[in-house]
DSSP file (Angstrom, degrees, kcal/mol; ACC not computed):
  #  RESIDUE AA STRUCTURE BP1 BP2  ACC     N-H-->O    O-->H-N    N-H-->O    O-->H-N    TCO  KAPPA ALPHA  PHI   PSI    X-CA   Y-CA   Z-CA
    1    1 A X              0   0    0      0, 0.0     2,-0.5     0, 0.0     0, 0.0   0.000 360.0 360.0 360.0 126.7    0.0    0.0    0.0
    2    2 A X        +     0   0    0      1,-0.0     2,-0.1     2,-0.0     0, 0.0  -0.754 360.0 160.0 -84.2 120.1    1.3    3.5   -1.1
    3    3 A X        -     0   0    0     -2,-0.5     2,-0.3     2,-0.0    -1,-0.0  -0.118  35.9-133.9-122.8-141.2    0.6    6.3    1.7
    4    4 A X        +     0   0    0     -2,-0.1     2,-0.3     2,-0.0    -2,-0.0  -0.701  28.7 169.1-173.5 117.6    2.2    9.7    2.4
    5    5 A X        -     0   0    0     -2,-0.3     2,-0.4     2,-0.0    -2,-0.0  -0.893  30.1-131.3-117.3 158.3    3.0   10.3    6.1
    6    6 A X        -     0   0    0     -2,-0.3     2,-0.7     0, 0.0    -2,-0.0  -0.960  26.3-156.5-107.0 157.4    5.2   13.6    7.0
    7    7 A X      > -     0   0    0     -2,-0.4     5,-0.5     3,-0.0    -2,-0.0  -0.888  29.1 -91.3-125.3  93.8    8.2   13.0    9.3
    8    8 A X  I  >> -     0   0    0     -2,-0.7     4,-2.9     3,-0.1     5,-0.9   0.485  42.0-128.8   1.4 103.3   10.2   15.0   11.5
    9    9 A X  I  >5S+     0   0    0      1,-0.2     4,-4.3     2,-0.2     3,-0.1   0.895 108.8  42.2 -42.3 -68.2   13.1   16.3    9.3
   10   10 A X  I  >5S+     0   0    0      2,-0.2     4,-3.6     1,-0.2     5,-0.3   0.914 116.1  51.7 -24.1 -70.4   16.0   15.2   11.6
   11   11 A X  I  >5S+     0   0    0      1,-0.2     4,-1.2     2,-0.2    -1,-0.2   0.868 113.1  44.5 -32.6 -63.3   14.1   11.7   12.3
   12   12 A X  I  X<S+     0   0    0     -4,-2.9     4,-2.2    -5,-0.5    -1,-0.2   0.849 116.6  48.8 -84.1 -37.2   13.8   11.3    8.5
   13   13 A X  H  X<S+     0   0    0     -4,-4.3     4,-0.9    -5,-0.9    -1,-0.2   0.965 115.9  42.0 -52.7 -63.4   17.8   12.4    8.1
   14   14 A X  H  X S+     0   0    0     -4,-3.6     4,-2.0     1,-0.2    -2,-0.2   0.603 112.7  51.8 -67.0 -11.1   18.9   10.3   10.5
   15   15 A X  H  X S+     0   0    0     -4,-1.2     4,-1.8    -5,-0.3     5,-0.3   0.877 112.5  49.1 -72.7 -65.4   16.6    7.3    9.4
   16   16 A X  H  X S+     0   0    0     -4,-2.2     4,-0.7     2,-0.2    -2,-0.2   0.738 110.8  51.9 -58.1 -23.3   18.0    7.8    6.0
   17   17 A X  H  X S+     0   0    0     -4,-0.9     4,-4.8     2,-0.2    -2,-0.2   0.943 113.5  44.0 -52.0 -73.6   21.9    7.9    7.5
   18   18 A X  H  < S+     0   0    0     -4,-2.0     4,-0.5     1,-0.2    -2,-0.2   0.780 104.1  59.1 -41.7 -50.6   21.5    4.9    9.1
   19   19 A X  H >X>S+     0   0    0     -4,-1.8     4,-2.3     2,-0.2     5,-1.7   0.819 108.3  47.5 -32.6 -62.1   19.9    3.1    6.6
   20   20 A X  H ><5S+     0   0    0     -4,-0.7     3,-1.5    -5,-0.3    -2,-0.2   0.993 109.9  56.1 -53.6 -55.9   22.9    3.6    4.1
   21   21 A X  T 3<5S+     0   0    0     -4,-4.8    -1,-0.2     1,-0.3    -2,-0.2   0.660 113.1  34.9 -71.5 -13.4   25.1    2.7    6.6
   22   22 A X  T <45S-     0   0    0     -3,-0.6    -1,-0.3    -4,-0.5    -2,-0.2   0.261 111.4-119.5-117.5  -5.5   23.5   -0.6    7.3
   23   23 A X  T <<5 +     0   0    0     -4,-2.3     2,-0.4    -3,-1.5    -3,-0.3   0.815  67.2 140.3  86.4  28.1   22.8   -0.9    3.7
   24   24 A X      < -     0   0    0     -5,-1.7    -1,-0.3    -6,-0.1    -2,-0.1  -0.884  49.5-124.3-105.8 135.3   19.1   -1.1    4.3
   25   25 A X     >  -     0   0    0     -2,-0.4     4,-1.5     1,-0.1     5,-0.4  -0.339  25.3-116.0 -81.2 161.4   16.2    0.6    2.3
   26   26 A X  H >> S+     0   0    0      1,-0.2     4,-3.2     2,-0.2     3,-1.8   0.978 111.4  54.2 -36.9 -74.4   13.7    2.9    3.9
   27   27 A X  H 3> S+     0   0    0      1,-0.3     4,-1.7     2,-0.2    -1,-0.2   0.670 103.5  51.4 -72.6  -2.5   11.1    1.3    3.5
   28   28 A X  H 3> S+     0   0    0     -3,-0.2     4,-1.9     2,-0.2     5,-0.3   0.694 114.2  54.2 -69.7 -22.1   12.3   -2.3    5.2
   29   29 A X  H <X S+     0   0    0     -3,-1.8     4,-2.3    -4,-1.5     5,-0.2   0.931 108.3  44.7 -83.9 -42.6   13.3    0.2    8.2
   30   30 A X  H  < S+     0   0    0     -4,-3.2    -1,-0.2    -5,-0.4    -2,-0.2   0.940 110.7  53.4 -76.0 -31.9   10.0    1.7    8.6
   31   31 A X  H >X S+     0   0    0     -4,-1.7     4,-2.7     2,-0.2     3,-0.5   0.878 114.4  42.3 -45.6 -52.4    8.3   -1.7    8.3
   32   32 A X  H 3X S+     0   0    0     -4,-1.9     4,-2.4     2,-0.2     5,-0.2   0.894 116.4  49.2 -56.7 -43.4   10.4   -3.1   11.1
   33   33 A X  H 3< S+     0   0    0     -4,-2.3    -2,-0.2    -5,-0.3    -1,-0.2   0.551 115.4  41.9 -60.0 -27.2   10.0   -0.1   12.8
   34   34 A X  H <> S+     0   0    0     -3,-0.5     4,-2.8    -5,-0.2    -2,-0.2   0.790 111.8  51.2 -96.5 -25.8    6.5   -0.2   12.3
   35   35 A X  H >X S+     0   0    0     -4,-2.7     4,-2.8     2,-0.2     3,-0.5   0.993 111.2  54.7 -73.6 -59.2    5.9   -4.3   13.0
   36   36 A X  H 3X S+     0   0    0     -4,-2.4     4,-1.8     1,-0.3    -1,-0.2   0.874 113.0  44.1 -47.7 -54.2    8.0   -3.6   16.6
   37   37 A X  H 3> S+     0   0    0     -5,-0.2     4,-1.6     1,-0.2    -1,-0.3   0.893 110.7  48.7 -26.3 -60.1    5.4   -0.9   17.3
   38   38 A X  H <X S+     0   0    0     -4,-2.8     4,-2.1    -3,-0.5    -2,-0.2   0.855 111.1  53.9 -64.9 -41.2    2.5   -2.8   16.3
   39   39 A X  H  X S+     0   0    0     -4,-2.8     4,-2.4     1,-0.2     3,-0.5   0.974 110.6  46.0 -61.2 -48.2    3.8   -5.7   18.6
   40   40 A X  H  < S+     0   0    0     -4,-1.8     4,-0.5     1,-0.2    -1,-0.2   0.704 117.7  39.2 -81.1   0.9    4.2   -3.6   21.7
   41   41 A X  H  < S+     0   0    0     -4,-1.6    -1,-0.2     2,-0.2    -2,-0.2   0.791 109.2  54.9 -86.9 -12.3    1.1   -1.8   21.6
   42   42 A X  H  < S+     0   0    0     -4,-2.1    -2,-0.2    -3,-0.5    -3,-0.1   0.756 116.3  47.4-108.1 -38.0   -0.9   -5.0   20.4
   43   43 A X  S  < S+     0   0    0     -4,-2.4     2,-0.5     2,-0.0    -1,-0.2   0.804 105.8  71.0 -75.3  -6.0    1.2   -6.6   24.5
   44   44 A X  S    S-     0   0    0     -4,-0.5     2,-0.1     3,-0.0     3,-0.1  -0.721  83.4-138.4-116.3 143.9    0.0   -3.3   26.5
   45   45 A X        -     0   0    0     -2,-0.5     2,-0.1     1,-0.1     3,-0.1  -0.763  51.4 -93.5 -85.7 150.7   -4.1   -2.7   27.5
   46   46 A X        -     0   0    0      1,-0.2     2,-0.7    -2,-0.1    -1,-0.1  -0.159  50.8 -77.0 -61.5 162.9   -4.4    1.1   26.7
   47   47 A X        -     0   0    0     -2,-0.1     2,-0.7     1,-0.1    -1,-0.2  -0.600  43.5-145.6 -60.9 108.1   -4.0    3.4   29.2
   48   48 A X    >   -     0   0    0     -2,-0.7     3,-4.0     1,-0.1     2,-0.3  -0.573  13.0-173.3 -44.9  40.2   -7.2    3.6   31.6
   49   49 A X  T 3  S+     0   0    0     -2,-0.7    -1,-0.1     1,-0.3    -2,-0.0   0.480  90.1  43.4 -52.6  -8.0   -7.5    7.2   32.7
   50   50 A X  T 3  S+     0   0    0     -2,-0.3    -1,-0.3     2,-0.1     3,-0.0   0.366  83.0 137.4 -99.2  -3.2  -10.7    5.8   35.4
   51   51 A X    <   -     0   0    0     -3,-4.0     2,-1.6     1,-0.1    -2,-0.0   0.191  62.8-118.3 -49.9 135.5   -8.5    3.0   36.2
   52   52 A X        +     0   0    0      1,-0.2    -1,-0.1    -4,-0.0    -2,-0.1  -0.560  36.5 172.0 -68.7  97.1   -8.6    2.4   40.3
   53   53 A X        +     0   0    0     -2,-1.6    -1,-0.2    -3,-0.0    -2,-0.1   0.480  37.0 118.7 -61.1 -26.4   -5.2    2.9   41.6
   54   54 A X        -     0   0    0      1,-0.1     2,-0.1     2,-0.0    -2,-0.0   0.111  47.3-150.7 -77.2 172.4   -6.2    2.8   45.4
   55   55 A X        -     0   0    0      2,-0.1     2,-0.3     4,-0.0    -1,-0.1  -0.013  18.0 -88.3-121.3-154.2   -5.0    0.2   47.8
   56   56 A X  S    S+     0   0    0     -2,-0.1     2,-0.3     3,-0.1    -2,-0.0  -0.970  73.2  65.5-113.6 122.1   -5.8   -1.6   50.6
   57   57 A X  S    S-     0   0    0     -2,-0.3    -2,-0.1     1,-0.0     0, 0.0  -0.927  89.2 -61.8 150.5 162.4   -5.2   -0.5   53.9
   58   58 A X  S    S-     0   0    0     -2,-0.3     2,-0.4     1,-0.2    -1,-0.0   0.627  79.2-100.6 -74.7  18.6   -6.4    2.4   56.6
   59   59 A X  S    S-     0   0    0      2,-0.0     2,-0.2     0, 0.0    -1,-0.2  -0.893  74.1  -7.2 121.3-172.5   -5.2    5.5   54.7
   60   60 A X  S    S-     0   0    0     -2,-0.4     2,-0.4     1,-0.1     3,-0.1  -0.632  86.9 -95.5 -84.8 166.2   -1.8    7.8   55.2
   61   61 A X    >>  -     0   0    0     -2,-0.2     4,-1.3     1,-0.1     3,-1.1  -0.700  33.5-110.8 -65.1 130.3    0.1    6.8   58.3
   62   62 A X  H >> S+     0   0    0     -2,-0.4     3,-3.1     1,-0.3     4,-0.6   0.809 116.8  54.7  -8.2 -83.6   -0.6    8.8   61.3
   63   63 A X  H 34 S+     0   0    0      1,-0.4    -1,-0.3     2,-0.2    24,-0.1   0.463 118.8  39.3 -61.9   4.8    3.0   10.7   61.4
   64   64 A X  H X4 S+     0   0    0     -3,-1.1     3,-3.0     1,-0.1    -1,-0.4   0.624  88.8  89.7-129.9 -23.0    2.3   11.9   57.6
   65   65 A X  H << S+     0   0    0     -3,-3.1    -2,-0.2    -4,-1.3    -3,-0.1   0.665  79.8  56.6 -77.2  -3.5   -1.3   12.6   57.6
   66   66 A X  T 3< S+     0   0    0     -4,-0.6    -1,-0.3     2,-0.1     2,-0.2   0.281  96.0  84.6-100.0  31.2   -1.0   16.4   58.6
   67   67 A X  S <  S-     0   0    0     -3,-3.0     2,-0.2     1,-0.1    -3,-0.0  -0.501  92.4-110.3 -90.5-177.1    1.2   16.9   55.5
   68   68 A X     >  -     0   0    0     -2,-0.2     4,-1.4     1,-0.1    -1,-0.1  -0.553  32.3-105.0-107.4-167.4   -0.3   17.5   52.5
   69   69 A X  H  > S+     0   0    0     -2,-0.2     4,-4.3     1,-0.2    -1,-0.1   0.958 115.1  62.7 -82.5 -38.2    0.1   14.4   49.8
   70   70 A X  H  > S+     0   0    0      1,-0.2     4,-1.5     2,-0.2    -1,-0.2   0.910 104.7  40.6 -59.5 -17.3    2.7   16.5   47.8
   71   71 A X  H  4 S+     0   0    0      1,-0.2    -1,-0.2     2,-0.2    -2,-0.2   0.880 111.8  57.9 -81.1 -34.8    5.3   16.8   50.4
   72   72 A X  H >< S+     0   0    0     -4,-1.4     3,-0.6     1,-0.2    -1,-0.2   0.917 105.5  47.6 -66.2 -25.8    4.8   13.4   51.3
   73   73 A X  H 3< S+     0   0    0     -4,-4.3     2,-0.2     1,-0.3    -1,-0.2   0.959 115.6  47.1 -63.8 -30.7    5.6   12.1   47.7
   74   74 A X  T 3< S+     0   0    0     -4,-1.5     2,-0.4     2,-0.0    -1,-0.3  -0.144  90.2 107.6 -93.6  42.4    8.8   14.3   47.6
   75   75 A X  S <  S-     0   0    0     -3,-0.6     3,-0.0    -2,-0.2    -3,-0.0  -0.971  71.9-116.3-122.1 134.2   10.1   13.2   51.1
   76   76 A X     >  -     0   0    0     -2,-0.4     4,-1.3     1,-0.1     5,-0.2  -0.007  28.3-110.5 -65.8 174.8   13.2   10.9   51.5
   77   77 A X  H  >>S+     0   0    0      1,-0.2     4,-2.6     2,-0.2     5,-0.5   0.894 122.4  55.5 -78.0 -43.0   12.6    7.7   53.0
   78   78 A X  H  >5S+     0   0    0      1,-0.2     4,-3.1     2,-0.1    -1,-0.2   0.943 100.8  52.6 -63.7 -31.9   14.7    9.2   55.8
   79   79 A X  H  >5S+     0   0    0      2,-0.2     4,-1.8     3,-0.1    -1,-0.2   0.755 109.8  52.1 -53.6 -22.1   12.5   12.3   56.4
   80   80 A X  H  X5S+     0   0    0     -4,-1.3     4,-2.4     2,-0.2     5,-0.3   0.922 111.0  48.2 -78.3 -52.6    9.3    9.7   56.7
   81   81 A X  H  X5S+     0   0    0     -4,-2.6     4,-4.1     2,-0.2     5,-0.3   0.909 113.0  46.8 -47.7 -43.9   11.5    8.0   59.2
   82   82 A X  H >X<S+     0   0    0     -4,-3.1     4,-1.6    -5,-0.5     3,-1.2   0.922 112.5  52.9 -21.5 -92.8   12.2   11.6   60.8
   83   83 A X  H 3X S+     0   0    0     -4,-1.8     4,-1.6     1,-0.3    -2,-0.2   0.634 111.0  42.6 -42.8 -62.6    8.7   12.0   60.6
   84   84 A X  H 3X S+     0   0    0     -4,-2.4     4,-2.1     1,-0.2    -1,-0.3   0.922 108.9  53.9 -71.7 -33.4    7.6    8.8   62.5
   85   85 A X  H <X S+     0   0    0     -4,-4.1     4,-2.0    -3,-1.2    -2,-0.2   0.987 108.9  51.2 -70.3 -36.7   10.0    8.7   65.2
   86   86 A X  H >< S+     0   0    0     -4,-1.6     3,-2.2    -5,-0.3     4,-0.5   0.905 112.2  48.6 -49.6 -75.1    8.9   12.4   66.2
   87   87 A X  H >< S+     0   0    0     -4,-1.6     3,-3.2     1,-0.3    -2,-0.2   0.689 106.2  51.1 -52.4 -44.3    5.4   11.2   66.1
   88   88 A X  H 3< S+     0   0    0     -4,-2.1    -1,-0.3     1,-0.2    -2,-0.2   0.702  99.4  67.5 -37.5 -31.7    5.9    7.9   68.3
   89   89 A X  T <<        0   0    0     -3,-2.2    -1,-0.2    -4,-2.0    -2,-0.2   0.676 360.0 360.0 -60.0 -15.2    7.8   10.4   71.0
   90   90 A X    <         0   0    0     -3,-3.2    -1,-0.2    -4,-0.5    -2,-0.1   0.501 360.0 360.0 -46.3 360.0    3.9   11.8   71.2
């Protein structure tokens, strides 16, 4: 099948480089290129944007729950450890 796609200039330089250099034509590169695509999207379920993330389990731990959730994400594992032994000293 004949199609017409456009392509990032750079992409399509370096595609073309390479291709000489490995003595390969375009369109075998883009086929491979396309079949390896096809394969991993064909192994992955689309992306779920309602998908349930949640866990099991009571909630934040005590000693974090009067941060808010971004500080907790960005916190080393030693600042949660901080964090709990000041709260067990309550």
């Amino acid at each position: 099948m004949k199609t017409t796609v456009e392509i990032e200039d750079q992409l399509f330089a370096d595609l073309k480089a390479e291709c000489a250099r490995h003595g390969m034509s375009l369109k075998s590169a883009l086929e491979k290129a396309l079949h390896a695509q096809l394969r991993e999207m064909k192994a992955n379920k689309p992306w779920d944007p309602h998908a349930d993330f949640s866990v099991d389990g009571g909630g934040v731990h005590p000693w974090l729950a009067h941060l808010d959730m971004n500080t907790v994400i960005n916190m080393s594992d030693e600042e949660v450890e901080e964090a709990k032994r000041a709260w067990s000293g309550h």
